[in-house]
C-alpha positions in Angstrom: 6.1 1.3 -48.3 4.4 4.9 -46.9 4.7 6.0 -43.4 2.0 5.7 -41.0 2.1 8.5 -38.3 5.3 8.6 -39.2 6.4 5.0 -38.8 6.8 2.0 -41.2 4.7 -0.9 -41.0 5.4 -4.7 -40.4 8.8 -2.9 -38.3 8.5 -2.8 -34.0 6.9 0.4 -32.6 9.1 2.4 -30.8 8.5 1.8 -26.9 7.2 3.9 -24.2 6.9 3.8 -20.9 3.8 3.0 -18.7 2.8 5.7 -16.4 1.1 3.4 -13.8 0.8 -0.3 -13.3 -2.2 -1.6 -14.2 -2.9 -3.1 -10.5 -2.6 -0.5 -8.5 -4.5 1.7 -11.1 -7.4 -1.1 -10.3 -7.3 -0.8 -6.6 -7.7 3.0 -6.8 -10.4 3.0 -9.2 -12.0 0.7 -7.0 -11.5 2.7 -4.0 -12.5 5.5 -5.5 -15.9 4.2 -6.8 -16.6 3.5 -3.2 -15.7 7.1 -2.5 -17.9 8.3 -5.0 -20.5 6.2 -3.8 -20.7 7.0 -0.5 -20.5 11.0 -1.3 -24.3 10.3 -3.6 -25.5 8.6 -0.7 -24.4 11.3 2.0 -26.7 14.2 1.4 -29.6 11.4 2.7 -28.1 11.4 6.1 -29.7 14.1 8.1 -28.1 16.7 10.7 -24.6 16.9 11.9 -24.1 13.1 12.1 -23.6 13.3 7.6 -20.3 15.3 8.8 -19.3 12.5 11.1 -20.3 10.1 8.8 -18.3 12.2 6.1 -15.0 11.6 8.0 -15.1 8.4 9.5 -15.7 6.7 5.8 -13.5 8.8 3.8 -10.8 8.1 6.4 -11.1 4.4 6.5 -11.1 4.1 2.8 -8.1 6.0 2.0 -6.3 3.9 5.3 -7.7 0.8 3.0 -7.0 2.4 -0.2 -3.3 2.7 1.1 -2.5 -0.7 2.4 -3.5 -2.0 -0.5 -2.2 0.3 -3.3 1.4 0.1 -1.7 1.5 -3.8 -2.5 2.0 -3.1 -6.5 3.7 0.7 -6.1 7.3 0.3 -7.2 8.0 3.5 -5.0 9.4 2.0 -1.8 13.3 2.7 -2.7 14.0 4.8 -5.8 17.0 6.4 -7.3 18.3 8.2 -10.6 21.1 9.8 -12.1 21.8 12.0 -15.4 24.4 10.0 -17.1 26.7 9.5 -20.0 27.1 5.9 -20.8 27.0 3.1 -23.5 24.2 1.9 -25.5 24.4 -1.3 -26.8 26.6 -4.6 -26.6 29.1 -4.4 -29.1 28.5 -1.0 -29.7 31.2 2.5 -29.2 27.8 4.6 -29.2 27.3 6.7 -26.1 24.2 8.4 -25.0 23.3 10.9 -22.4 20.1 9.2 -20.5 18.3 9.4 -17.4 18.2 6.4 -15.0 16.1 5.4 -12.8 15.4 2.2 -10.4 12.1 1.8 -8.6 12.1 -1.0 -6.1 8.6 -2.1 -4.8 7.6 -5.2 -2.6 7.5 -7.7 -5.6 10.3 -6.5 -7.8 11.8 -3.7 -9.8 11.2 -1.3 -12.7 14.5 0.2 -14.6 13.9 3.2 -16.7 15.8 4.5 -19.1 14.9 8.2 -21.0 17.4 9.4 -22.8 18.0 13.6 -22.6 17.1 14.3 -25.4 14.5 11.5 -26.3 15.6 11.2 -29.7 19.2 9.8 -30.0 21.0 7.7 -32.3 18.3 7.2 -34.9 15.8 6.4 -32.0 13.6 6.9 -29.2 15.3 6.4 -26.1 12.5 5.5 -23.4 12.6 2.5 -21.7 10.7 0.7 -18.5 11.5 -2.8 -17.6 9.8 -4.9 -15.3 11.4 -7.7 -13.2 9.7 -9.3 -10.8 11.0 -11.7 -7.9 7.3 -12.2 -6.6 6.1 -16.0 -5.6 5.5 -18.0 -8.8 7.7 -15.8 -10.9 11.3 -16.7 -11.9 13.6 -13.3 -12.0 16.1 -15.4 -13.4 14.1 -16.2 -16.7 13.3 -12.8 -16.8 16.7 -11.3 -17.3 17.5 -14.5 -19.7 14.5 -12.6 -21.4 16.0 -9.5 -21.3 19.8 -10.4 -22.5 17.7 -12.6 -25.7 15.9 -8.9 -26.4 18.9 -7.0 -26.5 17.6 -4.4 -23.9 20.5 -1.2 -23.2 23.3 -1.7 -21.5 21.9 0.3 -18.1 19.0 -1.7 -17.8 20.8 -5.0 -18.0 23.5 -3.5 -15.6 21.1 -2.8 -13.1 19.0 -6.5 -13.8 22.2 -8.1 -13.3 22.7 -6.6 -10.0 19.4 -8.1 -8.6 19.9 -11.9 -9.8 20.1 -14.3 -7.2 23.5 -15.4 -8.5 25.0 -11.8 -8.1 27.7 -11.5 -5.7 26.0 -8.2 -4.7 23.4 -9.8 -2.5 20.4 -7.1 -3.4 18.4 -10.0 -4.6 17.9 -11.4 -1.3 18.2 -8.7 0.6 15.1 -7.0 -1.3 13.2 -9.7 -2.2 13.1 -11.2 1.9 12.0 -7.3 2.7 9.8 -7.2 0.1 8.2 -10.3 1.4 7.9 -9.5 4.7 6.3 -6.2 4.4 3.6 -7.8 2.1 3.1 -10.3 4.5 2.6 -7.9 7.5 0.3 -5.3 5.2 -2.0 -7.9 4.3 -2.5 -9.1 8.2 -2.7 -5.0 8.7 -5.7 -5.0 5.7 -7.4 -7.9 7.8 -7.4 -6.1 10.6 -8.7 -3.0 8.9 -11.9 -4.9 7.9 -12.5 -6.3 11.7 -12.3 -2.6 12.7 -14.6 -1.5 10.3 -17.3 -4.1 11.4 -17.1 -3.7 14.9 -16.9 0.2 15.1 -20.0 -0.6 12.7 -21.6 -2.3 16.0 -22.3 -1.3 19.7 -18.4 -2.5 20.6 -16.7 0.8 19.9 -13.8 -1.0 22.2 -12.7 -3.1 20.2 -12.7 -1.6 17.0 -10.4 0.6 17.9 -8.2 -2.2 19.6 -8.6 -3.2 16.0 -7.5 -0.4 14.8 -4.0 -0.2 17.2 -3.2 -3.5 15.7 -4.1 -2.3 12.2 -1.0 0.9 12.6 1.4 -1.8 14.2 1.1 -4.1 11.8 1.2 -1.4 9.3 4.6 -0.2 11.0 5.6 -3.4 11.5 6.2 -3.6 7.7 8.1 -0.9 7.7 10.4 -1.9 9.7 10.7 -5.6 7.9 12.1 -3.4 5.0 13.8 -0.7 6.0 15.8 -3.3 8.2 16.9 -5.7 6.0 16.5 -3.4 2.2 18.6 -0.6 4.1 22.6 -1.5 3.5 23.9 -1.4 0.3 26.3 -4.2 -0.3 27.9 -2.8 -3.5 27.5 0.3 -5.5 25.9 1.0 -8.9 28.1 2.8 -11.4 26.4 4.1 -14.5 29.1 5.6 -16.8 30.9 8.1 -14.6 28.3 8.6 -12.3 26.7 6.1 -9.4 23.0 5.4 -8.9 22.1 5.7 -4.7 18.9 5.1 -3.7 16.5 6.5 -1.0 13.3 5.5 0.4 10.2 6.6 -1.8 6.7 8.3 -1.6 4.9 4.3 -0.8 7.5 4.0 2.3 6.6 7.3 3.7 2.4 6.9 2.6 2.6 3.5 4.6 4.8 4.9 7.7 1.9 8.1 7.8 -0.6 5.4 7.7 0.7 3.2 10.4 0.7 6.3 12.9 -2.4 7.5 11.5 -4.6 4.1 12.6 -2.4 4.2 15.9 -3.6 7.7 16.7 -7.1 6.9 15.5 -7.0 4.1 17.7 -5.7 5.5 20.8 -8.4 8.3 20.4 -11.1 6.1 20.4 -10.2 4.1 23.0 -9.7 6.7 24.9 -13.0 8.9 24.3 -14.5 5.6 25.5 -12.9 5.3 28.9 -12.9 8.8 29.5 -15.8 10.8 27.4 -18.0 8.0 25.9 -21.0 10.6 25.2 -18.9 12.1 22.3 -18.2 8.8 20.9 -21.1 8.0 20.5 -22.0 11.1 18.5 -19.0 10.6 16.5 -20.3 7.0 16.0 -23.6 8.1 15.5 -24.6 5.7 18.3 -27.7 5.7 20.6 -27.1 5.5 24.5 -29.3 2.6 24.7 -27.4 0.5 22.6 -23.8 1.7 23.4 -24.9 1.9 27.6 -24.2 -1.8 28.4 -20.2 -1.9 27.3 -19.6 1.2 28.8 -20.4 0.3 32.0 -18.3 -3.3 31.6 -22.0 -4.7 32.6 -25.1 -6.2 31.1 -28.3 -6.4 33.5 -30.5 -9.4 32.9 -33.9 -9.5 34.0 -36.2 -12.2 34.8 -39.5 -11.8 35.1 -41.9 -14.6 36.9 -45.1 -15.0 34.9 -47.2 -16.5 38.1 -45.8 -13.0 40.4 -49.5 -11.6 40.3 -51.1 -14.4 41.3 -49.0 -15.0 43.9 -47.9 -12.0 44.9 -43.8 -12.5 44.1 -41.9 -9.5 43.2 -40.0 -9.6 39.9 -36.5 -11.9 39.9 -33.7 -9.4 39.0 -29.8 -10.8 38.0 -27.1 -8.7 37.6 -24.6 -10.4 35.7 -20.9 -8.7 35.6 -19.3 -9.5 32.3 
């Protein structure tokens, strides 16, 4: 048979590993058409209100962008060593690899590059997926793995994570995972209701919304760095041992959090004590944004028969 780029046919390709998951990669294209969208539209939007306008929607998509994105990052607790370890089951052959564990909010990716690539006849580049999410069985999937023959590493580190593992790490990460996705989505609902009522003449409460949008957002923090935080055993690869750290989606989502509580507290704030500049920031008229300001909404009646009986107008003043 002839090579083919190098490779014989009807034989498995050597593997690679993907750069991004194809969710997230989804959610940020989608975010970013939006971006892109709203950046045509802005040179319609006359005077200095398009710079306002600039902000506000650029800032409440990437805070949207974010909560979302962080759901399918595997970058909330990552770790890696330079090791020299085995291969294969039933196998004396060593190599010197890189590995690495990402642990997201709905299960892990194991990667394994060896230094150099090439090794042993092969290409050494490896990125499993195990996932612990609701309808998925992690069990099955590191049956999957052991029928495959995967490297020793990556199975070493799957094994850690099954549920009948006397380390405890599936539990303990899959109950944080769970919570912070739980507590991110509430934080994404509450995103939307601030957008729609800072959208209206209730500046108020959107930013109410937007308090509750950063403590929820924090609040998932907190679920995992809580419970994913102690390490019940260690993870020894060859000579060395793996430790892991909090990664670039904890730190994104804990900037986040204080960013909508700051946003928040500003705007409810400029509408207590300096309402005039929120509603050039809001790009809102004085007529419409007068009535909540004041806490008051006047009401007047006016009787149709006054002129021909001389009646002044019925005014009501209703405090809401």
């Amino acid at each position: 048979m002839t090579l083919w780029n190098g490779e014989l046919p009807f034989y498995p390709q050597p593997r690679h590993a993907p750069g991004i998951s194809v969710p997230l990669l989804i959610v940020i294209l989608v975010f970013l058409a939006l971006a892109a969208s709203f950046l045509l539209i802005l040179p319609g939007i006359r005077g200095h209100s398009r710079w306002f306008w600039l902000v506000r929607v650029l800032l409440s998509l990437f805070i949207g962008a974010e909560i979302v994105a962080v759901h399918f990052s595997a970058q909330w607790s990552v770790g890696g060593v330079n090791t020299n370890t085995s291969y294969k089951a039933f196998s004396a052959a060593r190599v010197r690899a890189h590995v690495g564990l990402h642990v997201g909010l709905e299960g892990i990716n194991i990667t394994l590059t060896g230094t150099p690539v090439q090794q042993l006849n092969e290409t050494i580049d490896y990125n499993e997926r195990f996932n612990w999410r609701l309808g998925e069985n992690y069990a099955e999937e590191y049956s999957e793995a052991l029928e495959k023959g995967l490297p020793d590493p990556v199975l070493y580190l799957a094994e850690k994570f099954t549920p009948s593992s006397p380390c405890g790490l599936y539990r303990q990460y899959r109950l944080a995972g769970h919570y912070a996705s739980a507590t991110l989505w509430v934080a994404f609902c509450f995103w939307l209701l601030s957008n729609g009522l800072l959208s209206m003449p209730v500046p108020l409460y959107g930013g109410l919304a937007l308090l509750t949008t950063g403590a929820f957002t924090l609040f998932s923090i907190f679920a995992f760095a809580s419970i994913s935080s102690v390490q019940l055993c260690p993870l020894r690869l060859g000579s060395a041992t793996l430790t892991t750290h909090y990664g670039a989606a904890f730190w994104v989502t804990l900037a986040t959090g204080i960013l909508c509580l700051l946003l928040g507290v500003a705007v409810v704030s400029l509408h207590y004590s300096w309402p005039s500049a929120l509603r050039t920031f809001l790009d809102r008229s004085g007529k419409d944004y007068g009535s909540q300001a004041k806490g008051s909404s006047p009401l007047i009646l006016n009787n149709p028969l006054h002129k021909q009986f001389g009646a002044l107008d019925l005014t009501t003043n209703t405090n809401l």
